[in-house]
C-alpha positions as CSV (number, residue, x, y, z in Angstrom):
1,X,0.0,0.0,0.0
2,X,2.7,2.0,0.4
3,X,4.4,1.6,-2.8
4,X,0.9,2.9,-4.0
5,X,0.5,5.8,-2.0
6,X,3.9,7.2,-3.0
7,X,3.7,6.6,-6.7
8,X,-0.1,7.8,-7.1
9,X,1.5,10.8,-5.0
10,X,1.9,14.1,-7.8
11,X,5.0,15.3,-9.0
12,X,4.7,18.7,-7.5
13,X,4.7,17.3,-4.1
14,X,8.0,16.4,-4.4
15,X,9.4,19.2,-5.9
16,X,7.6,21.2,-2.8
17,X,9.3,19.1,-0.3
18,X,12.6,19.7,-2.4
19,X,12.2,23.5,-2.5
20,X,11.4,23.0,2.0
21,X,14.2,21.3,2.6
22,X,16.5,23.4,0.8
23,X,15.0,26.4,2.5
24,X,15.5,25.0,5.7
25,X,19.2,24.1,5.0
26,X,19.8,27.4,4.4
27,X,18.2,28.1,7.9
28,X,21.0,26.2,9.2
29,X,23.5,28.9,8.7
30,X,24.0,32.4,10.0
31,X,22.9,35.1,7.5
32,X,22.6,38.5,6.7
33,X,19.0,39.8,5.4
34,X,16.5,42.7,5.6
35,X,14.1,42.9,8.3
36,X,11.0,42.6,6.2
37,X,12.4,39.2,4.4
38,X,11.9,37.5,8.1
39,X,8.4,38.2,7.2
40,X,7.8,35.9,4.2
41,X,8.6,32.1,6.1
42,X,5.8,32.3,8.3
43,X,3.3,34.5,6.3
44,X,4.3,31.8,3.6
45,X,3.3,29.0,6.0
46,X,0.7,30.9,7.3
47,X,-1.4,31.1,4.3
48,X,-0.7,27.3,3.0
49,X,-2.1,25.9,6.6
50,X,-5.3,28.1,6.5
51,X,-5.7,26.8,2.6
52,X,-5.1,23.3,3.8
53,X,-7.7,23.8,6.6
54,X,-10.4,25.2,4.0
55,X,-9.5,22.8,1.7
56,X,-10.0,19.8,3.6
57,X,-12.3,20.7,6.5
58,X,-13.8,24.6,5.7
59,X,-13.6,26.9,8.7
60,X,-16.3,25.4,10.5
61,X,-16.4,25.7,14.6
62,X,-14.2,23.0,15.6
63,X,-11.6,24.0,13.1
64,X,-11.2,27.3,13.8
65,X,-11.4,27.1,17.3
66,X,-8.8,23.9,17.5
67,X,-6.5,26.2,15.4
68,X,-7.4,29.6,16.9
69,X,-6.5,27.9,20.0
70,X,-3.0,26.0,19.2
71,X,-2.4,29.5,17.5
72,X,-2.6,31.8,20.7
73,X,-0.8,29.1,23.1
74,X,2.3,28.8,20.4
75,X,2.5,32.5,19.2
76,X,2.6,33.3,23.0
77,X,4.7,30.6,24.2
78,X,7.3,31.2,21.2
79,X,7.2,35.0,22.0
80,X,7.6,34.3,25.8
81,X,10.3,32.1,26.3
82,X,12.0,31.9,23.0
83,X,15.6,32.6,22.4
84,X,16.6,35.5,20.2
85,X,18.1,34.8,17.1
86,X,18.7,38.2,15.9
87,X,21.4,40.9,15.9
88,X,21.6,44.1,14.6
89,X,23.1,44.2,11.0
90,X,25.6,45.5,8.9
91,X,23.3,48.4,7.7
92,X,20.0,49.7,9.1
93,X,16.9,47.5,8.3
94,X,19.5,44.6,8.6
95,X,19.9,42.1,10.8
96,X,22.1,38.9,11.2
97,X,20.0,35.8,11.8
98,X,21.6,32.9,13.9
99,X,21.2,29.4,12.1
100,X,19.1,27.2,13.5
101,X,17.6,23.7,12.5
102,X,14.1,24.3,14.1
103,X,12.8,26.1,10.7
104,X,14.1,22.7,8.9
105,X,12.0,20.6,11.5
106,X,9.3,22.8,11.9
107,X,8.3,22.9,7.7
108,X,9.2,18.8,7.1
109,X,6.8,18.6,10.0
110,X,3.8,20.9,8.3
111,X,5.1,18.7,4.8
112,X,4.5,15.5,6.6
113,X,1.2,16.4,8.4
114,X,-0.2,17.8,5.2
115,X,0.6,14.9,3.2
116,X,-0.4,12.1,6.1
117,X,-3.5,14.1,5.8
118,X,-4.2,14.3,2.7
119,X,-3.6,10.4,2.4
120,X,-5.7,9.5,4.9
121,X,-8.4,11.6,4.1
122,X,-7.7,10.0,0.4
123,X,-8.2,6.8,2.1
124,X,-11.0,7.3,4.5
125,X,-12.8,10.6,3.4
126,X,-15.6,9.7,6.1
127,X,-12.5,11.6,8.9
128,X,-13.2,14.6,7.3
129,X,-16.3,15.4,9.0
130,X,-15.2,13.3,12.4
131,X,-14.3,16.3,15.0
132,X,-11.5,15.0,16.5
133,X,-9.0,14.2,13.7
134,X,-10.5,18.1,12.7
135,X,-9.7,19.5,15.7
136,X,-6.5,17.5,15.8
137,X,-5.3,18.4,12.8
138,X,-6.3,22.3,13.2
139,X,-4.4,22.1,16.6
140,X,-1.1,21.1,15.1
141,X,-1.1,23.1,12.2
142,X,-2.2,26.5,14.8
143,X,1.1,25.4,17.0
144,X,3.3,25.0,14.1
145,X,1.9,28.9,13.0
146,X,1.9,30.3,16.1
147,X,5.3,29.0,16.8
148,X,6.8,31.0,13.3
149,X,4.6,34.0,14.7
150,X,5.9,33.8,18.2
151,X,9.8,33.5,17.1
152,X,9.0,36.5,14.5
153,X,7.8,39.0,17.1
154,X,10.7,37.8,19.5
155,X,12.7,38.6,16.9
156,X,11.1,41.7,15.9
157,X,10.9,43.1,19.3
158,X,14.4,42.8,19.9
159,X,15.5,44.7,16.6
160,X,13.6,47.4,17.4
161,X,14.7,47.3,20.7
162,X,18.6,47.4,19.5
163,X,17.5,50.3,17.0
164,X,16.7,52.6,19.9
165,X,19.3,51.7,21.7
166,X,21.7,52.8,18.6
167,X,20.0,55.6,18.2
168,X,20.4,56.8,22.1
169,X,24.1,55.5,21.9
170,X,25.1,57.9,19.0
171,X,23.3,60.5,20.5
């Protein structure tokens, strides 16, 4: 079953999870960007979740509320206690972003629940309309986006916190 599920799976899927996993590699390294390109991972991810989540479920109660929920939790949990991976840059509206592999682990993970879902929803469409595997499903992709979110305004926050302080310093 197996062999049938990969080789009835499209072409695009792969290239997808080609294009993800070199994204993340190059997560793994420090780098140099503008501020606003920190933007486009998790507004990226962001809109491919809530697509899934219409797509395979529509935005009824349980679904939004399961991811609504997950969201909020991980957004503030990421923004609370998460480490800072950035430092001012080179030039203003820069900064330098410490690698990390959790961007890697974090988009195979959204990859692989997208793709378990759409399998077993393939296989047993009846889930669909079953509110725990919705509200399970919402929940997990609503952490994995809040988390992105979370990081981002830790991130955020501390660049504009460092751009004050330059700006008092060369005062």
């Amino acid at each position: 079953m197996l062999i049938q599920i990969l080789s009835h799976t499209p072409l695009y899927v792969w290239a997808i999870l080609a294009f993800l996993v070199w994204r993340g590699v190059a997560e793994l390294r420090e780098r140099e960007i503008a501020m606003p390109r920190m933007f486009v991972l998790p507004l990226v991810l962001l809109i491919l979740s809530l697509h899934d989540i219409a797509r395979k479920f529509g935005f009824d109660a349980t679904a939004f509320i399961a991811w609504t929920a997950a969201f909020a939790a991980a957004a503030l949990l990421a923004w609370r206690f998460g480490r800072v991976r950035v430092a001012p840059g080179s030039a203003p509206g820069r900064v330098r972003v410490a690698g990390s592999v959790v961007p890697l682990v974090l988009m195979l993970s959204i990859f692989t629940l997208k793709y378990v879902t759409s399998v077993l929803l393939a296989v047993r469409p009846d889930l669909a309309g079953q509110p725990m595997v919705v509200a399970g499903v919402c929940a997990m992709f609503g952490v994995f986006n809040g988390y992105f979110l979370g990081r981002l305004l830790r991130d955020v926050g501390f660049d504009a916190r460092a751009c004050v302080n330059r700006r008092a310093a060369g005062s």
